[in-house]
C-alpha atoms as one frame of an Amber mdcrd trajectory, in Angstrom:
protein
   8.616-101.475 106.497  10.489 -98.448 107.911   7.627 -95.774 109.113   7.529
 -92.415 106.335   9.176 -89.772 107.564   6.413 -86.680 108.151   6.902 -83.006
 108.211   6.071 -83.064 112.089   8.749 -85.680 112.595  11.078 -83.386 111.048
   9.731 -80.285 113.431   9.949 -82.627 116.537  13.330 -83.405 115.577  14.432
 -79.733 115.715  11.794 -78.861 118.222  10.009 -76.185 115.979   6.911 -75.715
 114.658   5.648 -78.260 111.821   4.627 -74.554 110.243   7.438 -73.766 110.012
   9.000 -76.563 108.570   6.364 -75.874 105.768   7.597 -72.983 105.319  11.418
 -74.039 104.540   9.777 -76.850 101.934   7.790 -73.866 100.057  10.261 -70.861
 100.447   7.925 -68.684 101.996   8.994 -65.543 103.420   9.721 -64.529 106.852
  11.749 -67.096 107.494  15.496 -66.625 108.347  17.942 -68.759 105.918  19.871
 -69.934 108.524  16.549 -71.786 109.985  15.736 -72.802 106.345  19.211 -74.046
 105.614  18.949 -76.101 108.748  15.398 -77.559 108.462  16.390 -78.740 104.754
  19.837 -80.307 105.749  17.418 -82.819 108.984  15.403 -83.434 106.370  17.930
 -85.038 104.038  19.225 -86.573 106.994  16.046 -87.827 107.630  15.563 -89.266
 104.339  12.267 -86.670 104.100  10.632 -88.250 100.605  11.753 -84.932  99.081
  14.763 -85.063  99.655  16.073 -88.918 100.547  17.301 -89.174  96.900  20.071
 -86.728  97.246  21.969 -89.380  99.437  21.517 -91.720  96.750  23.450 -89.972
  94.024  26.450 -91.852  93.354  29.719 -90.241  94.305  27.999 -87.751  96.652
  28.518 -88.327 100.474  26.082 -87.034 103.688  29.285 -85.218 103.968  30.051
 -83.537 100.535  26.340 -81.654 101.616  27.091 -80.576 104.991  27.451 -76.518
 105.000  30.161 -76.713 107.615  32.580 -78.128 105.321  34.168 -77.095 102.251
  35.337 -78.821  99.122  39.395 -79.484  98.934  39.221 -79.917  94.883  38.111
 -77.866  92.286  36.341 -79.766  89.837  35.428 -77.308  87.044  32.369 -75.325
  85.914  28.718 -75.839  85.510  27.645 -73.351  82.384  24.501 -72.350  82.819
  22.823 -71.475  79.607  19.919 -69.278  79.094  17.642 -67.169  76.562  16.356
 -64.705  79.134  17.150 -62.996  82.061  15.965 -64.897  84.893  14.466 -61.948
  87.240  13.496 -62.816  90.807  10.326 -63.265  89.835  11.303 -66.408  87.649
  10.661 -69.576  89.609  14.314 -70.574  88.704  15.586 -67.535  91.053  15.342
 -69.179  94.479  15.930 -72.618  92.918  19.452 -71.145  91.379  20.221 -70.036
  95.183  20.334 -73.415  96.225  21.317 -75.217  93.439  24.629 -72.411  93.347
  25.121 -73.470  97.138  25.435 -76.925  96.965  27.786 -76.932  93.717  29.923
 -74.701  95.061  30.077 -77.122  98.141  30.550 -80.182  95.633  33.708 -78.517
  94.167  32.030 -76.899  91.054  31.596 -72.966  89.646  28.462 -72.101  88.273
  28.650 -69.419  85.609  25.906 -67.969  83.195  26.046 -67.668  79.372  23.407
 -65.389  77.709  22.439 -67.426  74.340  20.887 -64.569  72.225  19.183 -64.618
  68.954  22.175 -64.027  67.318  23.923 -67.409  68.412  20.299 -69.154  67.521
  20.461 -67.880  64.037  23.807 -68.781  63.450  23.708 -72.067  65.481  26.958
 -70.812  67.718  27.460 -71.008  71.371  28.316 -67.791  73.862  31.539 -65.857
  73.081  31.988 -66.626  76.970  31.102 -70.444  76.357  34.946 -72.156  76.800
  33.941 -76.099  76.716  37.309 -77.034  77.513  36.583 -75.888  81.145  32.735
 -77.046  81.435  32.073 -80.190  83.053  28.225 -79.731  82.482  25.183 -77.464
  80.916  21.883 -76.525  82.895  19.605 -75.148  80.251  16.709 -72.719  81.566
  13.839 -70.857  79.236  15.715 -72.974  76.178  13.362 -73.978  74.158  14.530
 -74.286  69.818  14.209 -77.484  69.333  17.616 -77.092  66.796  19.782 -74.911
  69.611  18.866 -77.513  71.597  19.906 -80.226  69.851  23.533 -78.619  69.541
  24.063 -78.592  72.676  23.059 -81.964  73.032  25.541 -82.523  70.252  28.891
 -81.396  72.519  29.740 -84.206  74.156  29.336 -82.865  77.536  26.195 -83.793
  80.144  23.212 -81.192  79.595  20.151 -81.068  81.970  16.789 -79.118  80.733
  14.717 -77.276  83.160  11.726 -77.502  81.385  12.753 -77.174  77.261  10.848
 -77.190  73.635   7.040 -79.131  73.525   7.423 -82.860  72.837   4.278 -82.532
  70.609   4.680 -85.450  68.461   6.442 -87.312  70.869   9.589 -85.630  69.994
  11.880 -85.515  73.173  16.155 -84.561  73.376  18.755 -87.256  74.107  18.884
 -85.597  77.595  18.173 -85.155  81.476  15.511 -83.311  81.807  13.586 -81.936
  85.047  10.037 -80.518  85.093   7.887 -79.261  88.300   4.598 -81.815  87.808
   2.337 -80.160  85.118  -0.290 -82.193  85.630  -1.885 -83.448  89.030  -2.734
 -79.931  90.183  -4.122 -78.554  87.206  -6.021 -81.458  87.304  -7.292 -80.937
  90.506  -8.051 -77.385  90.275 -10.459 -78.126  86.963 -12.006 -81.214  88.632
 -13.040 -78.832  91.628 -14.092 -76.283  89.610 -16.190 -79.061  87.958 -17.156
 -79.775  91.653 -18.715 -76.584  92.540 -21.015 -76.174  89.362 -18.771 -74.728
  86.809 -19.059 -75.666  83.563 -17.712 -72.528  81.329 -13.862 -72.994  81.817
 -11.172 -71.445  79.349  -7.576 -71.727  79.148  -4.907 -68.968  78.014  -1.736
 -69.329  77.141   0.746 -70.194  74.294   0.728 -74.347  74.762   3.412 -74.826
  71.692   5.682 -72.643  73.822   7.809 -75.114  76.062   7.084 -78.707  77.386
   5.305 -77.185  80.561   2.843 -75.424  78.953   1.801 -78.012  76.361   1.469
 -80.365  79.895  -0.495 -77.911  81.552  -2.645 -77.618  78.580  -3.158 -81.512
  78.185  -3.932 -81.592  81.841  -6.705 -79.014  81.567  -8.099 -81.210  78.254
  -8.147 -83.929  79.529  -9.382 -83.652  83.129 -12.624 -81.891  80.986 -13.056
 -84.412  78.612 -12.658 -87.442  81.650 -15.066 -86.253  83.429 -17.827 -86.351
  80.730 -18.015 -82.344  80.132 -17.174 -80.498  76.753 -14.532 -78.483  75.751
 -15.708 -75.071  74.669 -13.123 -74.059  71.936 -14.186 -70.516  71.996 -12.451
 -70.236  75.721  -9.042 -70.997  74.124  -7.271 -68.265  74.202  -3.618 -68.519
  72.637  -1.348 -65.901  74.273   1.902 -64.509  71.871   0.281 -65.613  68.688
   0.402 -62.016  66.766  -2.506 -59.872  68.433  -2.091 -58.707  71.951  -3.762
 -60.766  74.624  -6.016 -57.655  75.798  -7.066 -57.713  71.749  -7.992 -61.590
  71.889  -9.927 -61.580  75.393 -12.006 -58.310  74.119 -13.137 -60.064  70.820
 -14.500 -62.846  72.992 -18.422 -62.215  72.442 -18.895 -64.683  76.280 -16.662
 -64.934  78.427 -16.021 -68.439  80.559 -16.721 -68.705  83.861 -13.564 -69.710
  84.921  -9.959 -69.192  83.297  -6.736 -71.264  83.901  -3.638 -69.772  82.567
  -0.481 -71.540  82.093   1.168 -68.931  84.157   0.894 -66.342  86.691   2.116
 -63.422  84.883  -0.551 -64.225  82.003  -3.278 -64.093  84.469  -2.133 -60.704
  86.173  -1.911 -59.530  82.272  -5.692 -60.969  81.188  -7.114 -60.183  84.850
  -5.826 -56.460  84.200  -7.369 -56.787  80.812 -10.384 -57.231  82.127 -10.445
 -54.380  84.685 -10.535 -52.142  82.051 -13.272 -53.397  80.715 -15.414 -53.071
  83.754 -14.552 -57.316  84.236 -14.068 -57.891  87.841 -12.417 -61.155  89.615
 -14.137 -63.120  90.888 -17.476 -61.240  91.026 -17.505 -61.943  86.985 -15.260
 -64.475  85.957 -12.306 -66.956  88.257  -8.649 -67.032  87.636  -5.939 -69.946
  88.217  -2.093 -69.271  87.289   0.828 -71.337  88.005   4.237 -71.423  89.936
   3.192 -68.810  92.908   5.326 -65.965  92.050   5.279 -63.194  94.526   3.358
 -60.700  92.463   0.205 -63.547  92.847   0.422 -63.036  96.240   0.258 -58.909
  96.395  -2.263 -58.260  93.318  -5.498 -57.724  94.270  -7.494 -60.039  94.443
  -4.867 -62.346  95.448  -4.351 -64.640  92.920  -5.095 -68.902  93.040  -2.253
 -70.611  91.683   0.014 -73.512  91.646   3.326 -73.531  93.996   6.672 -75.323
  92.787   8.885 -76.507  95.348  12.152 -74.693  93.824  14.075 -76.044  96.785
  13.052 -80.302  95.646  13.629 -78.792  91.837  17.540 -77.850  93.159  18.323
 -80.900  94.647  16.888 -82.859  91.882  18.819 -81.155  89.580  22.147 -81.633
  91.568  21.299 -85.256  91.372  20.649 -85.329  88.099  23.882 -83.499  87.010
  26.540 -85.435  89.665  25.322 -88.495  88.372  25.238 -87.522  85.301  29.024
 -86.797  85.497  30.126 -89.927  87.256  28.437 -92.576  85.191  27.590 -90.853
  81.525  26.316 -94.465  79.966  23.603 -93.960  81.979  20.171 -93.929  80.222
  18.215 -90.572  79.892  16.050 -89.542  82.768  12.939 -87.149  83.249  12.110
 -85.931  86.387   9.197 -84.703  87.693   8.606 -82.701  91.015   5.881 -82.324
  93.479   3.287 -79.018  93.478   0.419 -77.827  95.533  -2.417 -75.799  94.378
  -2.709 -72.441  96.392  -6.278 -71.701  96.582  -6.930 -67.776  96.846  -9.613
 -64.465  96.648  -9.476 -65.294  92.652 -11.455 -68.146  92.723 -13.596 -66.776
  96.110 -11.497 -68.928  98.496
């Protein structure tokens, strides 16, 4: 059995530190992109376990992802369809950088289409939508079940970054590639569990896409598994009419721990609280999700869970070339690794 390639085989390779070969895998900053660019291409040369199945995707050579060469054919455009603007902050931001990069080294555009309530309503694509020269959709923060569906409905391949909850069981005849909802949610409840805790609420709006409903299950479930209830009163649904700051201050207790489904709706309920006189962690813990930068620069720091955007690009490259060259081929769901980031939030 050939020996698993490790991060510090990788780092010996390029004679670097295996720190900061972590840091290319997580996107941290401080690093230069050249150094990142090259630490990611030894790995796939490596056949690093993030990153081996990118020279499995049929039709794409080691060669087609070198940076030092460029494509001689132009093979059309990748329409990139979205409800939202996708700020920096968005965990699809640094993803997009390298998923643009490597297209555009495979021969293919990638151009953005704004789908607004407008085309929902009226079930019709982007005035700047021209299928005639799309080869395939990426779908981000797309999540009507119906739109969906349409798009579905074209003819063309369409990949889903994330997309509507499957409640019901309810999925699209599509790709579709998610960051793993579950394992470190998982973890971070059964530690909490760990150390004594036994108060532990959840907020966020779980009927809003796939990831939350996952995120939700996983914080359920790891509860119930272990042999502890679920206290219904630490709930909280987030977008559901009243303002989140309206539905934590009608809580009469308050948990002793909260996961949210996402770090910008635990920098909105932990400011919530600091009005109140509510301090974290003296009073209550906080867990988000995906590691945005503003978890990193509130205060306290906030405990979260990171996405590798970089393993989310490549997996969506091979989802989409393959996708292209062999369209028989039955649907697929991805799933990609994440790490829980413990921080001050949670007194770590």
């Amino acid at each position: 059995m050939r020996k698993k390639v490790t991060i510090q085989d990788i780092a010996d390779e390029l004679g670097i530190s295996r720190n900061t070969v972590s840091k290319a895998f997580n996107n941290a900053e401080g690093l230069a992109p050249a150094t990142r660019e090259k630490i990611i291409q030894k790995a796939m040369e490596m056949d690093y376990k993030q990153f081996s199945y990118v020279r499995t995707v049929a039709g794409i050579a080691d060669s087609d992802l070198k940076h030092s060469e460029k494509p001689s054919e132009f093979y059309g455009e990748i329409a990139l369809l979205t409800t939202q603007f996708l700020s920096p902050s968005h965990f699809s931001a640094l993803m997009l950088d390298t998923f643009q990069r490597e297209l555009s080294l495979l021969g293919y555009t990638l151009n953005t289409h704004r789908v607004t309530e407008e085309n929902i309503a009226n079930m019709s694509l982007p005035i700047t939508f021209q299928k005639n020269r799309v080869s395939a959709i990426i779908c981000f923060e797309m999540f009507n079940r119906e739109y969906d569906q349409l798009l579905c409905d074209l003819d063309l391949p369409v990949l889903f970054v994330d997309g509507p909850n499957k409640i019901g069981g309810r999925s699209l005849p599509a790709d579709q590639l998610y960051m793993n909802n579950y394992d470190e949610v998982a973890r971070f409840i059964s530690d909490m569990l760990k150390r004594g805790y036994r108060k532990l609420g959840f907020i966020g709006n779980y009927e809003h896409c796939q990831s939350f409903f996952e995120r939700y299950n996983a914080f359920r479930s790891t509860i119930h598994v272990s042999g502890y209830k679920i206290e219904e009163k630490f709930i909280v649904r987030e977008n559901t009419g009243l303002p989140l700051v309206q539905k934590l201050n009608a809580l009469e207790e308050l948990p002793e721990v909260f996961f949210c489904v996402n770090d910008f709706v635990a920098i909105e309920a932990i400011s919530a609280l600091n009005k109140r006189g509510i301090r974290v962690p003296d009073d209550v813990l906080f867990c988000g999700f995906d590691d945005s930068p503003e978890s990193r620069i509130i205060t306290p720091a906030l405990t979260t869970i990171h996405i590798h955007t970089q393993v989310m690009a490549f997996s969506a490259i091979h989802l989409l070339m393959s996708r292209i060259k062999e369209p028989s081929l039955d649907f697929r769901t991805v799933y990609t690794q994440c790490d829980l980031i413990y921080r001050a939030s949670t007194k770590d």
